[in-house]
VOPABA-755773 format. One record per residue (C-alpha): x, y, z; residue in three letters; residue number from 1. Coordinates in nm, 3 decimals. Layout:
BEGIN
<site><east>X</east><north>Y</north><up>Z</up><code>ala</code><pos>NUM</pos></site>
...
//
This chain:
BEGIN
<site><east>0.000</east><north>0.000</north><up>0.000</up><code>unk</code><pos>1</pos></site>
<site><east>0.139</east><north>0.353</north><up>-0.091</up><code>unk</code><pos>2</pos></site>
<site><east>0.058</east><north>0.662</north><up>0.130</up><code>unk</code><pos>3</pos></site>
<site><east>-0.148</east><north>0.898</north><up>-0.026</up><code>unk</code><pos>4</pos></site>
<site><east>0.066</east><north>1.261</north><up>-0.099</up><code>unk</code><pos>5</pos></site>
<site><east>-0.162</east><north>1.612</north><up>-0.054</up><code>unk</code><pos>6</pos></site>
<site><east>-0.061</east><north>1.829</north><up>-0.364</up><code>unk</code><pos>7</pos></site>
<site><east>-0.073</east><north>2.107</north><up>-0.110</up><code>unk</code><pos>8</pos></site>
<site><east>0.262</east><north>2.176</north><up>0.093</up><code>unk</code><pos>9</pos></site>
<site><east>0.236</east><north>2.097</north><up>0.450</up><code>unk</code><pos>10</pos></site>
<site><east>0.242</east><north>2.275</north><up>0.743</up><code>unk</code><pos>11</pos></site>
<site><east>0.583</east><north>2.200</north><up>0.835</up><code>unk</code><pos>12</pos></site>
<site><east>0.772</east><north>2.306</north><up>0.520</up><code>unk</code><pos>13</pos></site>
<site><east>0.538</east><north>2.618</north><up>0.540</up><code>unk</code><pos>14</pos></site>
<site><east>0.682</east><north>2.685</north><up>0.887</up><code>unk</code><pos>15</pos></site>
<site><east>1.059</east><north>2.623</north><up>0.741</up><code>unk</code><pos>16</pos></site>
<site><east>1.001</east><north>2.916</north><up>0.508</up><code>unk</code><pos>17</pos></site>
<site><east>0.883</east><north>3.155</north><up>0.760</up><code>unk</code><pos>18</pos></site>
<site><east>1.183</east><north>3.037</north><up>0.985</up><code>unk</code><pos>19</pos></site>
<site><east>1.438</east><north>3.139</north><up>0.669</up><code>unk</code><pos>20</pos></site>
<site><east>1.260</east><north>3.463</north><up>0.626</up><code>unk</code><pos>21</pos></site>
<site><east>1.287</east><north>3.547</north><up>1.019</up><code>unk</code><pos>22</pos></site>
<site><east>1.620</east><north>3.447</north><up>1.006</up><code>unk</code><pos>23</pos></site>
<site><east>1.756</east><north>3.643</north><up>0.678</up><code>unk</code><pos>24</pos></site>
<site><east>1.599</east><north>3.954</north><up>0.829</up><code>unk</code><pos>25</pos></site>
<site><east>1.753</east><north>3.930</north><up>1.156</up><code>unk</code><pos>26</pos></site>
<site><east>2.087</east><north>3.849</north><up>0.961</up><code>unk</code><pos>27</pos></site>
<site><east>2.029</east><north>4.079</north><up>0.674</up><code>unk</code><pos>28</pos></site>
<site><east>2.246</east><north>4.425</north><up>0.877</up><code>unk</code><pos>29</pos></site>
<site><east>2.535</east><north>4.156</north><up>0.940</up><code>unk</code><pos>30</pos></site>
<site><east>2.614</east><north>4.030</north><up>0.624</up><code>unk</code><pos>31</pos></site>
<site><east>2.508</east><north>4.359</north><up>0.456</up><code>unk</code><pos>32</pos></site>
<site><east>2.812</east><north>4.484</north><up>0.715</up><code>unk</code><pos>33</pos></site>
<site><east>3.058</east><north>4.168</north><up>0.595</up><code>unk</code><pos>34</pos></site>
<site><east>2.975</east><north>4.263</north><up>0.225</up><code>unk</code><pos>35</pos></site>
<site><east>3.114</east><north>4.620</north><up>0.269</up><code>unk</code><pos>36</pos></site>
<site><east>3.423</east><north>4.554</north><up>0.459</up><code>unk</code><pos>37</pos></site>
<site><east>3.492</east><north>4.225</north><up>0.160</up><code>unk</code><pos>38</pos></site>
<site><east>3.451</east><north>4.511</north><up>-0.067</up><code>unk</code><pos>39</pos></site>
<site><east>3.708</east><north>4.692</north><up>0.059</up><code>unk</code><pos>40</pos></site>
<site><east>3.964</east><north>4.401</north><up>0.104</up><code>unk</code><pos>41</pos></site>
<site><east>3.931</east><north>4.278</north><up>0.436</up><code>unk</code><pos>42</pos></site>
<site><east>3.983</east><north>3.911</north><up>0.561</up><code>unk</code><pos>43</pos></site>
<site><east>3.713</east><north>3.695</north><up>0.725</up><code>unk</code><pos>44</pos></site>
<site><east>3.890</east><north>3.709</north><up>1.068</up><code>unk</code><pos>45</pos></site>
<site><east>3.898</east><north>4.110</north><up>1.033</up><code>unk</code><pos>46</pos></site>
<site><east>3.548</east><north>4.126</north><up>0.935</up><code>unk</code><pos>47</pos></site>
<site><east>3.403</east><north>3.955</north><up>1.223</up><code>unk</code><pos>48</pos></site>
<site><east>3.649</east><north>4.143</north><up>1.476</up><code>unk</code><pos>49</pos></site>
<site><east>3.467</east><north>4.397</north><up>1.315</up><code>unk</code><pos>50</pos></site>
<site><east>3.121</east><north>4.282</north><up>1.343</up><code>unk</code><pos>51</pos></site>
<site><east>3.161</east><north>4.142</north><up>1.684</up><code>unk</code><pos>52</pos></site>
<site><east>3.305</east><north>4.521</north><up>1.777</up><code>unk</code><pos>53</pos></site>
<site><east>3.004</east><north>4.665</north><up>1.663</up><code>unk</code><pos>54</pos></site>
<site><east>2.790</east><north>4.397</north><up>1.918</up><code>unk</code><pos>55</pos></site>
<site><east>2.616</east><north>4.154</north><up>1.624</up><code>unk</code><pos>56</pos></site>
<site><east>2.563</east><north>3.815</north><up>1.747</up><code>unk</code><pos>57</pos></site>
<site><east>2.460</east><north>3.546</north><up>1.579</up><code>unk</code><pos>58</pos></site>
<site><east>2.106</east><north>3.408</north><up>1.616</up><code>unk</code><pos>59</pos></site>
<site><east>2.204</east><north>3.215</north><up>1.950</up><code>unk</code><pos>60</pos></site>
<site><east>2.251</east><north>3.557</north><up>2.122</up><code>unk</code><pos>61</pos></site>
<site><east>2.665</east><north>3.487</north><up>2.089</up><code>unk</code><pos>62</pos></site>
<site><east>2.873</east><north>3.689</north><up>1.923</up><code>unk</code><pos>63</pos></site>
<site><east>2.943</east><north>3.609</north><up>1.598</up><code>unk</code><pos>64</pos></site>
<site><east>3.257</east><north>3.367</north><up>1.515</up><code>unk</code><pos>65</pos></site>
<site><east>3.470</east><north>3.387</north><up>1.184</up><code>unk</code><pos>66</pos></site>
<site><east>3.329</east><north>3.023</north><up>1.114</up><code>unk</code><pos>67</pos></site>
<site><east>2.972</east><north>3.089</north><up>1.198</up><code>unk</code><pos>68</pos></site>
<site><east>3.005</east><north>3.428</north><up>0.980</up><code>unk</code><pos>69</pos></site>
<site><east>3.188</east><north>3.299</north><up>0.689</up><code>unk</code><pos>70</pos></site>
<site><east>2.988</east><north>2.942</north><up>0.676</up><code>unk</code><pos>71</pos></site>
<site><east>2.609</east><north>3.227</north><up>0.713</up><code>unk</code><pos>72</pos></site>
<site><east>2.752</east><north>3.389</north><up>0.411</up><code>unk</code><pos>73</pos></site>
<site><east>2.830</east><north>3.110</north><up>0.183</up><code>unk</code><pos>74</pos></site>
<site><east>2.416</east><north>3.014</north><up>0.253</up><code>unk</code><pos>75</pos></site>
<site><east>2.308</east><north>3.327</north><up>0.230</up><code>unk</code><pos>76</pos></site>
<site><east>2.488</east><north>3.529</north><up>0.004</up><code>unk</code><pos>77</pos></site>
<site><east>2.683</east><north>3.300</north><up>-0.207</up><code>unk</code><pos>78</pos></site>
<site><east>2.896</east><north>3.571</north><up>-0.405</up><code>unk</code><pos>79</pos></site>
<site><east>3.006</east><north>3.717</north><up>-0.066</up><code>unk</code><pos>80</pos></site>
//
């Protein structure tokens, strides 16, 4: 017996997309932040001194780390 598949999308991948949205616009200020200082030539490591300088944290409330900044970017901006 085969399950039967709604055409409609469920709930749950319904409640993914709101969680990306939430989470681009609380990231949006930090990366647009990371873009500038790329632009100009800086290195990951000086970019998140930077951003941690400034107070961003990342969406766990710590600040941010070159890993956690760097590996955001690649998702979310992939030409960063």
């Amino acid at each position: 017996m085969t399950a039967v598949v709604h055409p409609r999308r469920s709930h749950l991948a319904a409640y993914h997309v709101r969680q990306r949205e939430k989470a681009d616009a609380e990231l949006a200020p930090l990366l647009d932040e990371a873009a500038r200082m790329r632009a100009a030539g800086a290195t990951w490591e000086e970019v998140a001194a930077h951003c941690r300088s400034l107070g961003f944290v990342g969406r766990s409330g710590r600040p941010v780390t070159t890993s956690a900044l760097y590996q955001i970017a690649r998702r979310r901006r992939p030409g960063l």
